[in-house]
ZAMI-314543 format. One record per residue: residue number from 1; chain; y, x, z of N, C-alpha, C, CB in turn. Coordinates in Angstrom, 3 decimals, always signed. Glycine has a CB too. Example, Ala and Ser with C-alpha at 12.3 -4.5 7.8 and 13.67 -1.06 7.14 Angstrom:
R   pos   unit       n_yy       n_xx       n_zz      ca_yy      ca_xx      ca_zz       c_yy       c_xx       c_zz      cb_yy      cb_xx      cb_zz
R     1      A     -5.690    +13.190     +7.800     -4.500    +12.300     +7.800     -3.300    +13.200     +7.800     -4.473    +11.308     +9.046
R     2      A     -2.250    +12.850     +7.080     -1.060    +13.670     +7.140     +0.030    +12.900     +7.870     -0.598    +14.084     +5.725
end
This chain:
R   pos   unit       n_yy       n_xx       n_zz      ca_yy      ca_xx      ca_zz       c_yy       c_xx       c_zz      cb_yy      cb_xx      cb_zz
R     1      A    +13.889     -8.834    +26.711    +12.641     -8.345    +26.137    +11.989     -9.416    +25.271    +11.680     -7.899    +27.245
R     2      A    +12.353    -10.622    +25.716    +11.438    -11.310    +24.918    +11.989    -11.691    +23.688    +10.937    -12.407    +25.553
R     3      A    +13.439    -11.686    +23.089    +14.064    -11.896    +22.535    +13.435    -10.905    +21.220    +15.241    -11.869    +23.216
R     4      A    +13.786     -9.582    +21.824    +12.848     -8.142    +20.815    +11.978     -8.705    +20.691    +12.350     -6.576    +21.345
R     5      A    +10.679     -8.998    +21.631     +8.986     -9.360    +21.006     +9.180     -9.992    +20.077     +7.887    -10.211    +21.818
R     6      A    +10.207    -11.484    +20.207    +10.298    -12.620    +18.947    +10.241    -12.269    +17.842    +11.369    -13.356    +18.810
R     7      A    +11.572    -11.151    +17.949    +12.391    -10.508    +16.488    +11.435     -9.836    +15.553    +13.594     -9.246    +16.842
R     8      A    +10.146     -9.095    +16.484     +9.198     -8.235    +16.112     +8.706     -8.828    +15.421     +8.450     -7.701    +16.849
R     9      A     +8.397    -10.022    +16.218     +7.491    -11.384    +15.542     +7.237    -11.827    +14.391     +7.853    -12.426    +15.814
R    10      A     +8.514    -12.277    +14.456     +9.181    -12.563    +13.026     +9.344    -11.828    +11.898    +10.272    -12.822    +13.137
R    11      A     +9.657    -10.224    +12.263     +9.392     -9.056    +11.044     +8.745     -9.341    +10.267     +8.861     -7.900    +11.257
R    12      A     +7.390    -10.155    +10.898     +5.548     -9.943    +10.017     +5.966    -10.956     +9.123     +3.645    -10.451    +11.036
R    13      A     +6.986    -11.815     +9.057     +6.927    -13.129     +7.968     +6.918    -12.552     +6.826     +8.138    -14.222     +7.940
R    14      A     +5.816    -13.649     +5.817     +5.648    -13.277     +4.751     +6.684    -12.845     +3.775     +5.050    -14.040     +4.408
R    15      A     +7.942    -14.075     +4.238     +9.417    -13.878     +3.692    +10.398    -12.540     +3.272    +10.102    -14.440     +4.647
R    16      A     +9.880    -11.327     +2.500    +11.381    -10.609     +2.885    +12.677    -10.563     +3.525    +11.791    -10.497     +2.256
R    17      A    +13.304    -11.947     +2.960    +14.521    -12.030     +3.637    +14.774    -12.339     +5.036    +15.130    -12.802     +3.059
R    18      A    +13.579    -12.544     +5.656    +13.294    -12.905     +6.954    +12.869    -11.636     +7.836    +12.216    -13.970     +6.915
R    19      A    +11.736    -11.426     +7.566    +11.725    -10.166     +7.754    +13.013     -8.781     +7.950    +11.014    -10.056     +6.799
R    20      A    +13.690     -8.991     +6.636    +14.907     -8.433     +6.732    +15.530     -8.817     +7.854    +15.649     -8.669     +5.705
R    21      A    +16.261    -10.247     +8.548    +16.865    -10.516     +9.416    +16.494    -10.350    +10.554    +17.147    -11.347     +9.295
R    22      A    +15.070    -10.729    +10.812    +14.856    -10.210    +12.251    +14.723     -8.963    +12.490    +13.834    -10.672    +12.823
R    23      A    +14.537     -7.871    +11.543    +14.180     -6.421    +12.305    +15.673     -6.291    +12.379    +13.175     -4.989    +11.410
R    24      A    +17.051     -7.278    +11.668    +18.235     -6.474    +11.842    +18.478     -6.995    +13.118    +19.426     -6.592    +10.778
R    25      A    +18.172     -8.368    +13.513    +18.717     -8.352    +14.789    +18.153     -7.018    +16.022    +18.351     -9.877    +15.276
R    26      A    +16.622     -7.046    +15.774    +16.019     -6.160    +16.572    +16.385     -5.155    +16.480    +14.963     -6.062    +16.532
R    27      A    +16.978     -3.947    +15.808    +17.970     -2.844    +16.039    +18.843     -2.934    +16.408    +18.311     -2.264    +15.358
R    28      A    +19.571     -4.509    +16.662    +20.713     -4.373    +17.139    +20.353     -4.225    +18.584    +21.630     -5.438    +16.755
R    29      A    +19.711     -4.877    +18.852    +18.668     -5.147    +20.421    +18.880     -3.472    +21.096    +16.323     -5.601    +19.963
R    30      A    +17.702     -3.068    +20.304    +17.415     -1.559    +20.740    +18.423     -0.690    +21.109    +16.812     -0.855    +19.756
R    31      A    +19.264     -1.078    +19.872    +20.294     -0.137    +19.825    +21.668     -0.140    +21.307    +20.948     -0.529    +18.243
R    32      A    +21.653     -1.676    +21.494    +22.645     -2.192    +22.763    +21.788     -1.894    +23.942    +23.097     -3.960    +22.761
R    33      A    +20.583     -2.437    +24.122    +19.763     -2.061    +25.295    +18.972     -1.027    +25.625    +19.090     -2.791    +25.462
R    34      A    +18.538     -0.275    +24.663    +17.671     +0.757    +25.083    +16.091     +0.345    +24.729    +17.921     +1.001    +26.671
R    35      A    +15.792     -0.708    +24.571    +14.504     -1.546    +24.498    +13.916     -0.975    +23.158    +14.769     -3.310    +24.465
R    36      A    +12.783     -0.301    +23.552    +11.985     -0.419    +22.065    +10.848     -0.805    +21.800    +11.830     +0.586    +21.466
R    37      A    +10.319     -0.677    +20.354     +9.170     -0.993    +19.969     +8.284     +0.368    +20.043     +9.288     -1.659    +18.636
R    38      A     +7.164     +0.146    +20.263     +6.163     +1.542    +20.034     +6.239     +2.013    +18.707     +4.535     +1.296    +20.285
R    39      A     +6.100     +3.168    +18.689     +6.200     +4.236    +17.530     +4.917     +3.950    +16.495     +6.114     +5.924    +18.212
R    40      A     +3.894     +3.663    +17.428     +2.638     +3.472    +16.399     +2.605     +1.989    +15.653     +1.135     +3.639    +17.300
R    41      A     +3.190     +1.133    +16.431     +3.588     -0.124    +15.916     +4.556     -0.168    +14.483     +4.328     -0.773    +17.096
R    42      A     +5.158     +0.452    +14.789     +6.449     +0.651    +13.741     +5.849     +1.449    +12.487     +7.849     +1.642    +14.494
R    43      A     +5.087     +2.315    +12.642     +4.325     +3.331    +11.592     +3.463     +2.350    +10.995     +3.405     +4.703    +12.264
R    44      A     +2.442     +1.655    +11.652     +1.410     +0.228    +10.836     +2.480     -0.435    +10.453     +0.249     -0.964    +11.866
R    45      A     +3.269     -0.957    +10.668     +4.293     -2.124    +10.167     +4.952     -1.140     +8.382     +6.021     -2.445    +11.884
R    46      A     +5.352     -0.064     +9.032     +5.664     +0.884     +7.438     +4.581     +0.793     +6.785     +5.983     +2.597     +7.467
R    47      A     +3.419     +1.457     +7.161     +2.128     +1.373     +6.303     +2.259     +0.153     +5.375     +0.759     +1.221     +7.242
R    48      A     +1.694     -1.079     +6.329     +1.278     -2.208     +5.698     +2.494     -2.539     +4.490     +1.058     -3.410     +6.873
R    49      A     +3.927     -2.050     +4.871     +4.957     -2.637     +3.695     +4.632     -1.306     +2.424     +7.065     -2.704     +4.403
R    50      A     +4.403     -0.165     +2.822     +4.133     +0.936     +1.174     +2.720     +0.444     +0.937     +4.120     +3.147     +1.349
R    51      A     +2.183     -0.181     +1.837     +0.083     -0.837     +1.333     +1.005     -1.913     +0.038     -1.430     -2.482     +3.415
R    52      A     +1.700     -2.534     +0.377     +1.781     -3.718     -0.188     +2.810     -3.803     -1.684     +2.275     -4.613     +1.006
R    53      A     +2.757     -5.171     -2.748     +3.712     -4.790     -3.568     +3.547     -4.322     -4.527     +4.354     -4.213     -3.218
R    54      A     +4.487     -4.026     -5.820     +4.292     -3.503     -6.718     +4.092     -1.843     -6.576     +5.201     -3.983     -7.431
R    55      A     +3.731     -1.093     -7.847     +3.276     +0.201     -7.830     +4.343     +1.180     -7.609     +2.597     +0.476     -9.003
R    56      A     +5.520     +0.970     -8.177     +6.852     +1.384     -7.973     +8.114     +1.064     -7.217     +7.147     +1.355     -8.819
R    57      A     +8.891     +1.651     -6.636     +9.911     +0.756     -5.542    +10.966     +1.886     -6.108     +9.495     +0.646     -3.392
R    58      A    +12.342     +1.149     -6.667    +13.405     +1.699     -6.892    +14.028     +1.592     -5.676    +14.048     +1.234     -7.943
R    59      A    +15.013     +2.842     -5.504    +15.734     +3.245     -4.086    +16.467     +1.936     -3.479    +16.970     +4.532     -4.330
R    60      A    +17.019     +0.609     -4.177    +17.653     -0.498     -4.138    +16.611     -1.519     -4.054    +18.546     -0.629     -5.210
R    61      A    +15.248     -1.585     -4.138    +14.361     -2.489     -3.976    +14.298     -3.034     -2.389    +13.106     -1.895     -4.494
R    62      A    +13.694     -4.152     -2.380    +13.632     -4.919     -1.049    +12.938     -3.891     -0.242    +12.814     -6.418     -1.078
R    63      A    +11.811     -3.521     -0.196    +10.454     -2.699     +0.333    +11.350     -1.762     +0.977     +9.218     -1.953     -0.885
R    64      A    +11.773     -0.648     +0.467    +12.457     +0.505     +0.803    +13.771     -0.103     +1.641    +12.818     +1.412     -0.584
R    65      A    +14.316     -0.878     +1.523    +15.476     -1.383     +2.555    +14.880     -1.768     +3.829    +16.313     -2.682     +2.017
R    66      A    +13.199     -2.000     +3.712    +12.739     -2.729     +5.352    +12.258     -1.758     +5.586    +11.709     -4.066     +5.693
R    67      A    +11.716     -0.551     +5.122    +10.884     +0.164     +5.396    +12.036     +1.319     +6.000     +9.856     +0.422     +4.184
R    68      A    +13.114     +1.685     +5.894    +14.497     +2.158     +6.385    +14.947     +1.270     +7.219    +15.523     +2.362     +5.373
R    69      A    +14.814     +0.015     +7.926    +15.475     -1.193     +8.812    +14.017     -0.713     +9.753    +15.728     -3.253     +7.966
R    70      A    +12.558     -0.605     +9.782    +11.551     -0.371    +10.407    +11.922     +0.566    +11.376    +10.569     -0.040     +9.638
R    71      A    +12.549     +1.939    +10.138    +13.017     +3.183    +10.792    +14.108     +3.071    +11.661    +13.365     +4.129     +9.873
R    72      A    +14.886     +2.463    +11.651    +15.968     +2.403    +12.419    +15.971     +1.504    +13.692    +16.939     +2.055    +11.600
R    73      A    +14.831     +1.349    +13.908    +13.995     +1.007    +15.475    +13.866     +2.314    +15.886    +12.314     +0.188    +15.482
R    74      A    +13.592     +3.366    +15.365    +13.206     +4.633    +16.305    +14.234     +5.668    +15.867    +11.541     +5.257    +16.083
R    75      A    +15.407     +5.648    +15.030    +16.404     +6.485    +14.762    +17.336     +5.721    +14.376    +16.158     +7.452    +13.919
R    76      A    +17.708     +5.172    +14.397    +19.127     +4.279    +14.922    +19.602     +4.116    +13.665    +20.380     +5.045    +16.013
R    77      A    +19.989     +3.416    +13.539    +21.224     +2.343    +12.308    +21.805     +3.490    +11.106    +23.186     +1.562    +13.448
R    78      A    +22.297     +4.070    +11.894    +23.034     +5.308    +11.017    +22.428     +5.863    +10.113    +23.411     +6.409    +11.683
R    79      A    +21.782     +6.719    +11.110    +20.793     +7.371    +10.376    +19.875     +7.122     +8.822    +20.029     +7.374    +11.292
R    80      A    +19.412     +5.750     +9.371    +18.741     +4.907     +8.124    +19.767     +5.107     +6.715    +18.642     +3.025     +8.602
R    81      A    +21.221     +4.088     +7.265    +21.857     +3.942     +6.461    +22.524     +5.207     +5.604    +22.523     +3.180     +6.994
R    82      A    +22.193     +6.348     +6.498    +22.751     +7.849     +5.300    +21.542     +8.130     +4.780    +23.463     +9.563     +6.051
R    83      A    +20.674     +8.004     +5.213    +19.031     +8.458     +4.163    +19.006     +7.291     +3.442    +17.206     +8.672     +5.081
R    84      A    +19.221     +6.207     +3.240    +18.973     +4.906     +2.538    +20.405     +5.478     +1.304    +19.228     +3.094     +3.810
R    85      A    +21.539     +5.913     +1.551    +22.249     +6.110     +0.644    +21.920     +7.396     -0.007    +23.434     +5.970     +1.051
R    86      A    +21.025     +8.674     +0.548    +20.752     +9.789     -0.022    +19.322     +9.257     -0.813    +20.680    +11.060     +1.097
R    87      A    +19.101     +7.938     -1.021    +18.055     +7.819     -1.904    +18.324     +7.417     -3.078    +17.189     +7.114     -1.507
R    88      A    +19.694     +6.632     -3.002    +20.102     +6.113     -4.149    +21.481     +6.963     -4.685    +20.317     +4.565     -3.890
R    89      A    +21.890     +8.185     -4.056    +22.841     +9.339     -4.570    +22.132     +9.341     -6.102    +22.735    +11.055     -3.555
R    90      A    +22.851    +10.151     -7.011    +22.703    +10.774     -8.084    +22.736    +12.389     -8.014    +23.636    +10.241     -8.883
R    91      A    +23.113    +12.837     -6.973    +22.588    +14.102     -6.026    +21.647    +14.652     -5.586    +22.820    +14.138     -5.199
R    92      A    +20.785    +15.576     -6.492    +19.110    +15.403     -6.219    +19.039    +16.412     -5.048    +17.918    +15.891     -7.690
R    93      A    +20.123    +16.824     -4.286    +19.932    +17.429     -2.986    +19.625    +16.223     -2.072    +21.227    +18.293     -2.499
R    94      A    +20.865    +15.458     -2.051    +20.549    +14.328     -1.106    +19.608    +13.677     -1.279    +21.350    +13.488     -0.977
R    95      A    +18.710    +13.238     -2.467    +17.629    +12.372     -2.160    +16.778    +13.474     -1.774    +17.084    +11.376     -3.318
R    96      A    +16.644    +14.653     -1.757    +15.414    +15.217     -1.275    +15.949    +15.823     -0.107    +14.639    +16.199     -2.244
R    97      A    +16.838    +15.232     +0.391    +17.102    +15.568     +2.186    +16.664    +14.274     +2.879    +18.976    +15.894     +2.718
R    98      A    +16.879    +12.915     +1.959    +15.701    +12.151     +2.256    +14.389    +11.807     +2.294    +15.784    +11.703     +2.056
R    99      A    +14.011    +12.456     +1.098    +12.478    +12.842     +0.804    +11.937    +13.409     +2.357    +12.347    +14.234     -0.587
R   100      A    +12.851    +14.568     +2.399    +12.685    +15.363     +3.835    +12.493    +14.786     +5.139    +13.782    +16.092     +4.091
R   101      A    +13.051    +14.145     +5.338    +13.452    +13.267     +6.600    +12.417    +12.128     +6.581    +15.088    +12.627     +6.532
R   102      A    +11.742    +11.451     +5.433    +10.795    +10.545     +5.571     +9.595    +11.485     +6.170    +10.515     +9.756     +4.173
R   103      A     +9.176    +12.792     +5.082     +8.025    +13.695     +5.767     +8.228    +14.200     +6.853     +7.632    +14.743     +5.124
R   104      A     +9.737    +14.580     +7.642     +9.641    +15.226     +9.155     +8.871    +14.103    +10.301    +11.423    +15.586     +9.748
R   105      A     +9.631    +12.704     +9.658     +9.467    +11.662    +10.731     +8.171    +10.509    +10.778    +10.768    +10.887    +10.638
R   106      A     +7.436    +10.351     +9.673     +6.300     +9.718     +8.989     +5.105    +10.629     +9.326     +6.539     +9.566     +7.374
R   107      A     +4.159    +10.084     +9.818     +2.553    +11.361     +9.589     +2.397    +10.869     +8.055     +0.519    +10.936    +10.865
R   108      A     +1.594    +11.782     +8.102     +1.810    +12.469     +6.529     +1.196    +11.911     +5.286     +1.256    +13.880     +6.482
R   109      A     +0.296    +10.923     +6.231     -0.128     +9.618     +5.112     +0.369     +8.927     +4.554     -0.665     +8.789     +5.326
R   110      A     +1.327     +8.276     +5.384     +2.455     +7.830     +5.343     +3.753     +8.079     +4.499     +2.619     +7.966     +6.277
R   111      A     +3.996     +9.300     +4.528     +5.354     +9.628     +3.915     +4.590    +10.132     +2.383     +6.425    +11.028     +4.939
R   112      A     +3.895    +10.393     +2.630     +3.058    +10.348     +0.892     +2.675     +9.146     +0.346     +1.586    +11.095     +0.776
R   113      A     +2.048     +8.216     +0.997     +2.005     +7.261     +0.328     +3.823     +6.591     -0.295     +1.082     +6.356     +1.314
R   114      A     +4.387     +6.624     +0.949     +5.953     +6.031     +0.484     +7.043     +6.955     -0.208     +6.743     +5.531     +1.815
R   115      A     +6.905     +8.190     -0.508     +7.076     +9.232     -1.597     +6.536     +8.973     -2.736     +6.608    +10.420     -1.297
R   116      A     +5.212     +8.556     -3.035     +4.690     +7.976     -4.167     +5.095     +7.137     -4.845     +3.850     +7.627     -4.051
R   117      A     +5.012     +5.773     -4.001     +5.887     +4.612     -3.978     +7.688     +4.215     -5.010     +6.115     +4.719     -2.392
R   118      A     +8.293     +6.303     -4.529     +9.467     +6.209     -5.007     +9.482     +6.750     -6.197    +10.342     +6.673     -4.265
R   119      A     +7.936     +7.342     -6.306     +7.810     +7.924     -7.634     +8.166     +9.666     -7.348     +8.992     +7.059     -8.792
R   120      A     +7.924     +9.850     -6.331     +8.231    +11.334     -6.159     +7.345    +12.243     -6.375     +8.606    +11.636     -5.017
R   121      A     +7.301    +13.273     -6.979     +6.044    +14.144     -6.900     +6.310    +15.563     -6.212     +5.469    +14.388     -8.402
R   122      A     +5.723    +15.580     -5.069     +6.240    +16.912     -4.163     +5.884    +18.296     -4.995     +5.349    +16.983     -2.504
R   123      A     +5.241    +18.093     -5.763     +4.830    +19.861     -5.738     +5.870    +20.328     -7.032     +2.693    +20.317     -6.209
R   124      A     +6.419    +19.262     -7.786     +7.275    +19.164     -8.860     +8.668    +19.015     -7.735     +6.850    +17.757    -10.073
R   125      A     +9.499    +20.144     -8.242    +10.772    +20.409     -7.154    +11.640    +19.397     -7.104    +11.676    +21.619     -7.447
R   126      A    +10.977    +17.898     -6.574    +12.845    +17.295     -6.878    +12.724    +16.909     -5.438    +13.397    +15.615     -8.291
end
């Protein structure tokens, strides 16, 4: 457990690439032990990364890779990694089965603000 708290810890570094490394160890954590982080924890931690940053985030940008590594504390590795690739498809089904999957699993502030973020506009069909 305390190993996870650390990893958590460490997420908050100002660093991206740090950040990046510890939430990967910490899914690995979760994922071998069962151990998780709270759901509401993980949702402020998304927030604060679509609060932050430039106005736009291409599907390959840093932001959107942690903000999919966040997610995969509460839906596992996989998962991330096929919605993280249905964002950057050229298949406008698959990115909007990701679009989808951010609004099923995000409250709704949330998945709008980070829909925005990708430049998406919901009421315009993509």
């Amino acid at each position: 457990r305390r190993a996870l708290d650390g990893l958590w810890r460490g997420s908050d570094d100002p660093s991206p690439p740090v950040r990046s490394a510890c939430l990967d160890g910490a899914v690995r954590i979760t994922a071998r032990t069962g151990q998780s982080i709270p759901r509401e924890a993980i949702h402020a931690r998304i927030r604060r990364e679509v609060d932050s940053g430039s106005t736009h985030w291409a599907p390959d940008d840093p932001p959107i890779e942690l903000v999919c590594q966040l997610l995969a504390l509460l839906h596992g590795r996989q998962t991330m990694q096929s919605t993280l690739e249905g964002l950057r498809s050229d298949r406008r089904a698959l990115r909007g089965t990701a679009y989808e999957f951010f609004e099923s699993v995000l409250p709704p502030t949330i998945s709008d603000a980070l829909l925005r973020r990708l430049g998406v506009k919901r009421n315009a069909k993509d």
